[in-house]
C-alpha positions as CSV (number, residue, x, y, z in Angstrom):
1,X,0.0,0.0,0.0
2,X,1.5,3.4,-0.5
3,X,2.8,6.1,1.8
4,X,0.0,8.0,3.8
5,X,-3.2,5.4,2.1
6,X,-6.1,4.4,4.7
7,X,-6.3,0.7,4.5
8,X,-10.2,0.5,4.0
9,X,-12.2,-3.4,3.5
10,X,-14.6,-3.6,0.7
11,X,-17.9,-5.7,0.5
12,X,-18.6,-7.1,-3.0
13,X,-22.1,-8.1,-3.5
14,X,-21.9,-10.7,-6.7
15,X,-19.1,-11.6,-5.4
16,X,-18.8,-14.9,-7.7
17,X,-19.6,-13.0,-10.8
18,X,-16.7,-12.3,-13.6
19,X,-17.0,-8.5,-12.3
20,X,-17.0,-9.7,-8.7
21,X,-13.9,-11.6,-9.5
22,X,-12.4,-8.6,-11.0
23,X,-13.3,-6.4,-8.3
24,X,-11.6,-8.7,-5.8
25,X,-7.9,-8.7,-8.1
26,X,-8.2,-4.9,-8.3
27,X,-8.9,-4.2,-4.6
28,X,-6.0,-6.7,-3.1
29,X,-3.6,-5.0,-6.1
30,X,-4.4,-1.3,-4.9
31,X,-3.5,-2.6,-1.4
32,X,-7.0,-2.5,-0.1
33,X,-8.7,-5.4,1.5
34,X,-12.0,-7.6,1.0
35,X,-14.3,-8.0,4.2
36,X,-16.2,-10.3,2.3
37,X,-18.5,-11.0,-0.8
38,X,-22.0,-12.5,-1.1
39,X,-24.4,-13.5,-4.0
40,X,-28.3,-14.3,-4.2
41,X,-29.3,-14.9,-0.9
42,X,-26.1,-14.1,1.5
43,X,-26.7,-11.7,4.0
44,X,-26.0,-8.1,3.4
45,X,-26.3,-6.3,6.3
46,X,-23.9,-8.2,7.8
47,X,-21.3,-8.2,5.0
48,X,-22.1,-3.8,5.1
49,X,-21.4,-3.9,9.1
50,X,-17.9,-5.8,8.5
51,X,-17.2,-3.2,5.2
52,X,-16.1,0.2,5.4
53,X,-17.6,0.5,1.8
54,X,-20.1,-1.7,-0.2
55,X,-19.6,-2.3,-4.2
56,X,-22.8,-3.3,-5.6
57,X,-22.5,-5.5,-9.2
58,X,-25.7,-7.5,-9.0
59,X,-28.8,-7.1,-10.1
60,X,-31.9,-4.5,-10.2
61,X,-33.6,-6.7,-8.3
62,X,-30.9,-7.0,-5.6
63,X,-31.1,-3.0,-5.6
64,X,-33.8,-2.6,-2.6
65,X,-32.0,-5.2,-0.1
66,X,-28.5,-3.5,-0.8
67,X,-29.8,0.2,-0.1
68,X,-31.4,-0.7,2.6
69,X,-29.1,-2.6,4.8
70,X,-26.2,0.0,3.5
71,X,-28.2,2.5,5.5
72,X,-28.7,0.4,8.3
73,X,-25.7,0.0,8.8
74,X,-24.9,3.5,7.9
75,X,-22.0,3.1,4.9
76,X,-21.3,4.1,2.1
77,X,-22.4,2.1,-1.8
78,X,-21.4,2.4,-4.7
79,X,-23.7,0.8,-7.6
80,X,-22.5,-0.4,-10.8
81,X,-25.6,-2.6,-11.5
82,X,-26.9,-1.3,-14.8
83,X,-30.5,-1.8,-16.4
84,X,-32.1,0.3,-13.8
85,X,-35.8,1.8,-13.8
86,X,-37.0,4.8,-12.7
87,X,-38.4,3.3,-9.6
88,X,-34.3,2.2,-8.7
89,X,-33.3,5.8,-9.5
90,X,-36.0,7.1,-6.4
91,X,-34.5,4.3,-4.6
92,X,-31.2,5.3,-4.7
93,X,-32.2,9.4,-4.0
94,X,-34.2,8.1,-1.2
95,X,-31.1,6.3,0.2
96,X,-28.7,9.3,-0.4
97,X,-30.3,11.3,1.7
98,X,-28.8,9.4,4.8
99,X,-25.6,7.9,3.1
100,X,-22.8,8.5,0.3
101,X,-24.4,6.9,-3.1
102,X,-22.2,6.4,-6.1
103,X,-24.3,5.3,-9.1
104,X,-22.8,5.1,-12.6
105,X,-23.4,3.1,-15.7
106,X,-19.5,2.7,-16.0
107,X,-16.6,2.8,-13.8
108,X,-13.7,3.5,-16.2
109,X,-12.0,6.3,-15.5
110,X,-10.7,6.9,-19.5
111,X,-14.9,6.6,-20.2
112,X,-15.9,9.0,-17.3
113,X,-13.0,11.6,-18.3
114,X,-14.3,10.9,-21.9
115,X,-17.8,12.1,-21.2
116,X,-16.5,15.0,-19.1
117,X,-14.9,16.2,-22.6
118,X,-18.1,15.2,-24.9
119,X,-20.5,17.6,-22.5
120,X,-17.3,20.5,-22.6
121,X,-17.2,20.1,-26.6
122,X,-20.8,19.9,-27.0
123,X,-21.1,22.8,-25.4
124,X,-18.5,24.7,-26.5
125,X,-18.7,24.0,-30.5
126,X,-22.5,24.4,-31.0
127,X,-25.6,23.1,-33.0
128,X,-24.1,23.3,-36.5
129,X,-21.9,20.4,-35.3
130,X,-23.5,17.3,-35.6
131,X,-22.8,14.3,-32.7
132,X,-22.6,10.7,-33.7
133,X,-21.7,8.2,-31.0
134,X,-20.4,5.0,-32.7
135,X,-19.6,1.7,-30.3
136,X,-18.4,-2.0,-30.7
137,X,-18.5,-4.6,-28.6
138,X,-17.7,-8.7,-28.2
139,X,-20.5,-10.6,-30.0
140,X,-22.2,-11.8,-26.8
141,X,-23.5,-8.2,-26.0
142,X,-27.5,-7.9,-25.6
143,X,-27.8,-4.6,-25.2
144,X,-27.6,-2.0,-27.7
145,X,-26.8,1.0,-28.5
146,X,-24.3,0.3,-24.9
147,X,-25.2,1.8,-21.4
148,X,-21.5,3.9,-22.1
149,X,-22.7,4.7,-25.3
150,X,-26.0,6.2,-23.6
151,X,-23.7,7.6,-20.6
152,X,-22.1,9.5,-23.2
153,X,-24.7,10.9,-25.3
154,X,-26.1,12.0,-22.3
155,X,-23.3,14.2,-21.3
156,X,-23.5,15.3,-25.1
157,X,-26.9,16.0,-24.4
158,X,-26.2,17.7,-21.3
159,X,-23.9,19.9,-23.1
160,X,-26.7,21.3,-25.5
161,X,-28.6,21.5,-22.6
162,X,-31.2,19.3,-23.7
163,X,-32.2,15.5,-22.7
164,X,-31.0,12.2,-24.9
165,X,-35.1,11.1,-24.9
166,X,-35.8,14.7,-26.8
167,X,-32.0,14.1,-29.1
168,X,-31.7,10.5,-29.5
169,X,-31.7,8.8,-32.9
170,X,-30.8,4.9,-32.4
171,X,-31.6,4.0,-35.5
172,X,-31.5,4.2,-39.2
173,X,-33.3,2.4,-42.0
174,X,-34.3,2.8,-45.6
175,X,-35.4,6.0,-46.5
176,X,-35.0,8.4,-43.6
177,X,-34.7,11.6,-44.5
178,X,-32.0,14.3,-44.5
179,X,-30.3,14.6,-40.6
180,X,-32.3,16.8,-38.1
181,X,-30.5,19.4,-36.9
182,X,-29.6,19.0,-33.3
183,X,-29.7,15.4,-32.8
184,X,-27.2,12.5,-31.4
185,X,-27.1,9.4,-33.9
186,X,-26.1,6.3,-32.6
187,X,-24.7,3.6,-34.5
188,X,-23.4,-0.1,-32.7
189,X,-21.5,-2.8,-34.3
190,X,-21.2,-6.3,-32.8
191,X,-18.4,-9.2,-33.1
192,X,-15.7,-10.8,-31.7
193,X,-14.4,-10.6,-28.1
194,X,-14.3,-6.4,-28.0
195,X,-14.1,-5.4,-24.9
196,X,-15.5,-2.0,-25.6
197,X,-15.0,0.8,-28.1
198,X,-16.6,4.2,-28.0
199,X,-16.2,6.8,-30.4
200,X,-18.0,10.5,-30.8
201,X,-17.7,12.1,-33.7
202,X,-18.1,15.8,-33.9
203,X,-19.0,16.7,-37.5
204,X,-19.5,20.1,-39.2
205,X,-18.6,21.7,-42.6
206,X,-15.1,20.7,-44.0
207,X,-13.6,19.2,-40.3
208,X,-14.5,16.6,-37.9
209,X,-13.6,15.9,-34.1
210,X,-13.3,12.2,-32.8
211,X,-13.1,11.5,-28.8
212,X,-12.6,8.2,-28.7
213,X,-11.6,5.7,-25.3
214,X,-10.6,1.8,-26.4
215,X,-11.3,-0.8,-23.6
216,X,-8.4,-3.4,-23.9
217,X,-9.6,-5.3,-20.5
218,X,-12.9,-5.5,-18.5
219,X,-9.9,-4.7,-15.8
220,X,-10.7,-1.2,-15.9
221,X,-13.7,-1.3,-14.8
222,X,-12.9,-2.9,-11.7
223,X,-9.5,-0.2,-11.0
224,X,-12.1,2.4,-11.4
225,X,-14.9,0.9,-9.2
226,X,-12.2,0.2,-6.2
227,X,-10.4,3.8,-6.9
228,X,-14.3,5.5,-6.6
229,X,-14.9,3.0,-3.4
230,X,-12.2,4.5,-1.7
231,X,-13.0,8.1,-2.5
232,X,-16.4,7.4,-1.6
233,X,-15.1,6.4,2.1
234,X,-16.2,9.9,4.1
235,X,-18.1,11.1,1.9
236,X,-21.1,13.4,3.1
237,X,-24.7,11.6,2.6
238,X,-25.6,12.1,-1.5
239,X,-25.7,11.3,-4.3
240,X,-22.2,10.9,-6.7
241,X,-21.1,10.2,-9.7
242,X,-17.4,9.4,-11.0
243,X,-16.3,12.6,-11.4
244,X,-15.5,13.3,-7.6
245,X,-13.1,10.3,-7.5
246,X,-11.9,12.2,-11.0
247,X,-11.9,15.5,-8.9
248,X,-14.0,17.0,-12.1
């Protein structure tokens, strides 16, 4: 561990997932330690008593349980679990109002910095530049376009000060018409074992701007999630988001 780090234990619920597995390499290589890890059924409330932080990769369904014996026991969560609802979403504010929340769609650090510079250049550049957000990932993907895809049209959005409901186009077919001013396109491509690849194009007369963030190893996810654990630690009750462990 180095000079001047508080040793903090982490609580992994889906603990014998590939993420929870991941999770558990990252936190003993950044010289933290695991209190313990649990799956369907194990008892949470006593794994967040033993934790000074819990990391939530399960399910929605799962979401309820976690929140609620995180504020029993009064510490700190941080929720990686995608496909949420609106009803997790209340959840989770309800739950921040008592203790430190960290929810995000995706715990790289490359992809959170990333979106931090889509909402700056979407801001900064205007309507008269189009925004396409391109992705690929491994053929075994369900979703699409990708919840970091989404993550980062929203900040695009965000940026125009608009929502991605009132922007979005996810698809194209046959004869669509010329592009509608204003929008974010979306375009996915699946195949192979890609770990992730996320590319937004800005696009205006005679020049173009690509941001782009290449995911080499699902690895990242799991630095990121134990570097934002660890920030999280002390943490005033709220809600958060990656970029306070970014300092953004």
């Amino acid at each position: 561990m180095a000079m001047g780090m508080t040793m903090h234990n982490f609580g992994i619920i889906g603990s014998q997932g590939r993420m929870g597995h991941a999770l558990a390499g990252a936190v003993a290589a950044a010289g933290y330690g695991v209190a313990g890890g649990i799956d369907q059924g194990g008892d949470v409330l006593a794994l967040a008593r033993a934790a000074d932080a819990l990391m939530d990769f399960s399910s929605p369904a799962a979401l309820e349980a976690n929140l609620d014996a995180a504020m029993a026991a009064g510490k700190p969560i941080l929720i990686g679990t995608t496909g949420l609802e609106e009803r997790h979403h209340w959840l989770i504010d309800h739950a921040a109002q008592t203790i430190a929340v960290l929810q995000t769609g995706n715990t790289s650090l490359g992809v959170n910095l990333l979106a931090f510079l889509v909402e700056e250049a979407a801001r900064r550049l205007g309507e008269d530049w189009d925004i396409e957000i391109a992705e690929t990932h491994h053929r075994m993907k369900v979703d699409a376009p990708s919840g970091t895809a989404l993550l980062l049209g929203e900040a695009a959005a965000a940026g125009r000060e608009t929502t991605l409901a009132e922007a979005a186009i996810k698809a194209r077919d046959g004869i669509t018409g010329k592009r509608t001013s204003g929008t974010i396109g979306f375009a996915s491509v699946r195949g192979g074992s890609v770990a992730g690849d996320h590319t937004v194009h800005f696009l205006a007369d005679d020049e173009r701007l690509t941001l782009t963030h290449i995911a080499e190893n699902r690895a990242i996810f799991a630095r990121g999630a134990v570097k934002a654990a660890a920030w999280l630690v002390g943490q005033k009750p709220g809600r958060y988001t990656m970029r306070g462990p970014l300092g953004l």
